[in-house]
N, C-alpha and C positions, 0 to 999 in steps of 0.2 A: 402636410406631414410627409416626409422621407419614409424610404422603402426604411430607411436603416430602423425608424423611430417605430415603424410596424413591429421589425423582428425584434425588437423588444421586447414588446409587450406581447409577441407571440412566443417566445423565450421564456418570460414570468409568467404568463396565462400556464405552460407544459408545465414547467417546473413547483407552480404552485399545484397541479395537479397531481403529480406526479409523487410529490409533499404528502400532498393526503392523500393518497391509495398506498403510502409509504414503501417508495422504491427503492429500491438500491441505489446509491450515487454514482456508481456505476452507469448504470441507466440515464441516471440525469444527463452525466458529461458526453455519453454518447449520443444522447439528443440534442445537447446545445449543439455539439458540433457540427452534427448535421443537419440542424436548422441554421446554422452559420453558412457552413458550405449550400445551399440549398439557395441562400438568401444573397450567396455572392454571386451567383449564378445569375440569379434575377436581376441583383444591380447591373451586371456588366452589360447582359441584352438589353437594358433600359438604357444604360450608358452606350451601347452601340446604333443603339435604336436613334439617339440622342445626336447622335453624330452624325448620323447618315441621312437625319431632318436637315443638324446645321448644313450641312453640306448642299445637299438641295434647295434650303434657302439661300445661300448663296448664288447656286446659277442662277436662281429665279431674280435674283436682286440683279445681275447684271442682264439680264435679260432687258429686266425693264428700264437699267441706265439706257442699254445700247435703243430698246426704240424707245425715248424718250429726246434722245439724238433725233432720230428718222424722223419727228412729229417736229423738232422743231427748225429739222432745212426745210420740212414740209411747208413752214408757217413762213417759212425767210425766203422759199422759192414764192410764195404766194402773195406775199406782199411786194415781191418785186415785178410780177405779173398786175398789180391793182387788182388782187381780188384780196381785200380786206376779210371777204365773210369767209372764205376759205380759211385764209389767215390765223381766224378768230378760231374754226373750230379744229384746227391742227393744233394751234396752242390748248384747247379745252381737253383734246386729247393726250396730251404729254402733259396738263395739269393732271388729270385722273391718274397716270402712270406715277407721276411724281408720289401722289398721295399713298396710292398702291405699295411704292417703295419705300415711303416714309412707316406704315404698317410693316411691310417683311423685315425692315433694319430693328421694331421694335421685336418682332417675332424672333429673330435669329438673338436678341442680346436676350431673352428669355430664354434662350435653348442654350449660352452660354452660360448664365446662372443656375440653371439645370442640370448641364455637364459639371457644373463645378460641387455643384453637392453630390452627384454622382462619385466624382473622386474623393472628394473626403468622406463619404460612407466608406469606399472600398477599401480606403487606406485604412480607417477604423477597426471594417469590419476582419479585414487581412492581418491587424495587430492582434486585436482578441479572439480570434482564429490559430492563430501561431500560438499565442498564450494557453491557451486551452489544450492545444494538443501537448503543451511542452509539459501542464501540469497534468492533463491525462493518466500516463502511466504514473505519477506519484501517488494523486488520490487512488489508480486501483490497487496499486500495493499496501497504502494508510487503510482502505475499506477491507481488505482480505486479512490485513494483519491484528485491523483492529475486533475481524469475525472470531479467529482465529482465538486470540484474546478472553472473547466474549463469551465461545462455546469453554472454552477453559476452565473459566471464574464459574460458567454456569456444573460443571462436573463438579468443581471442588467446592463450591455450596451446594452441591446435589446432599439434598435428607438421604437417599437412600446409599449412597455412597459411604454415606457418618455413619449410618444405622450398620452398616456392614461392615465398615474397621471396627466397631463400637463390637461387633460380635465377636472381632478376629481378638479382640484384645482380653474378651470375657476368656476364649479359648486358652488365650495363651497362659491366661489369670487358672485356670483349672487346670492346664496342665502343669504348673507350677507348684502348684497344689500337692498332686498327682506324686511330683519328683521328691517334695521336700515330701509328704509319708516316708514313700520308697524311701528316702535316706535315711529319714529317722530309723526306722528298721532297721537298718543295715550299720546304724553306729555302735548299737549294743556288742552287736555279733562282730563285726571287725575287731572292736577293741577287746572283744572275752579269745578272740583267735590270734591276736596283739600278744595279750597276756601270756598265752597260755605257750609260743613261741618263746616271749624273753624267760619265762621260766623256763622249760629248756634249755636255752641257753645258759641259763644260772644252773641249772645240775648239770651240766657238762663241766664248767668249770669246779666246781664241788669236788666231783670225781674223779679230775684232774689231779685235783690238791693234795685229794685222798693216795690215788695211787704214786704222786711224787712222795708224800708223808712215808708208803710203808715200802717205797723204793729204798727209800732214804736210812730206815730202818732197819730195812734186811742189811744193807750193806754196812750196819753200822754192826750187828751183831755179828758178821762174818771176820768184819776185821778183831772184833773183840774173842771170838773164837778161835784166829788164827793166833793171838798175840798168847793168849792163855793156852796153845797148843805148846809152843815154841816156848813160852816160861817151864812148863812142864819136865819137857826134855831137858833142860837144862837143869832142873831140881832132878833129875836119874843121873 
């Protein structure tokens, strides 16, 4: 199993946790993250670590080319000496080295299929790392917005909220009440002081009429006295 295939399942172990103690998802993304970042950390020193094995097996692999050489002018000088037995166990010795390095060349191509999962975890875990942080700041503005929302909806189905317009609205219902008395009252009276105005007014004009009628009058009986003054004098 890969580091990457741990942080998983250490990623759903939190999160399903996290689920039931019912957290914020706020909380959640900040802990994925930093079990991401945490876990990127641990592949690369495993991946360094990784490296710096192959590496060491490498000189150790020419190590034992280079005396597997030595052992075998050792066995070419010895046989041209006639010592056969020498021979034999210079070569026995550059066989053990051979075998030696036939083990380290397995050892190194298992630390490059090692390195290689190394890099495709990194590469994975440095996508959904980026991802996360990109979507980061969206879910905690979607979580605040949708709080925000939430205490809302919770006020305007608040019972006590209803119960208390419910009271404003009895209020308003009584003082309405309240006004239309007050005006009933006050329509008799307006209209008897209504009335009692345009009459006035009608005897103004009355009195008008009257005193134009005995204007009218006077001056008629003036002139009728002057004419029967003046017929007068003329019958002397």
């Amino acid at each position: 199993m890969s580091i990457f295939s741990r942080f998983t399942d250490i990623i759903n172990a939190n999160i399903n946790s996290l689920l039931e103690k019912a957290e914020d998802p706020e909380k959640i993304i900040r802990l994925m993250i930093q079990e991401m970042e945490d876990t990127l950390v641990e592949i690369r020193s495993s991946a360094a670590k990784c490296i710096a094995d192959r590496k060491e097996q490498q000189r150790y692999a020419e190590f034992l080319e280079r005396e597997q050489e030595g052992w075998a002018q050792r066995a070419e000088l010895a046989v041209r000496q006639g010592r056969e037995d020498l021979a034999r166990a210079a070569l026995a010795e550059k066989q053990t080295l051979a075998d030696e390095a036939e083990q380290t060349q397995r050892e190194t191509k298992m630390l490059d299929q090692q390195l290689e999962k190394f890099n495709s975890d990194i590469t994975q875990l440095q996508s959904k790392l980026t991802d996360a942080k990109t979507r980061q700041r969206s879910i905690v503005i979607r979580h605040k917005t949708a709080t925000s929302q939430l205490a809302a909806r919770k006020h305007i189905h608040d019972d006590a909220i209803d119960e208390m317009l419910f009271r404003f609205e009895n209020a308003e219902q009584r003082i309405d009440r309240v006004e239309a008395q007050g005006e009933s009252l006050n329509i008799g009276r307006r209209r008897g002081l209504a009335d009692a105005i345009d009459g006035l007014e009608g005897d103004g004009r009355v009195e008008d009429a009257l005193e134009a009628l005995k204007a009218k009058i006077s001056t008629s009986n003036k002139a009728e006295k002057i004419v029967k003054a003046k017929q007068e004098k003329k019958d002397v």
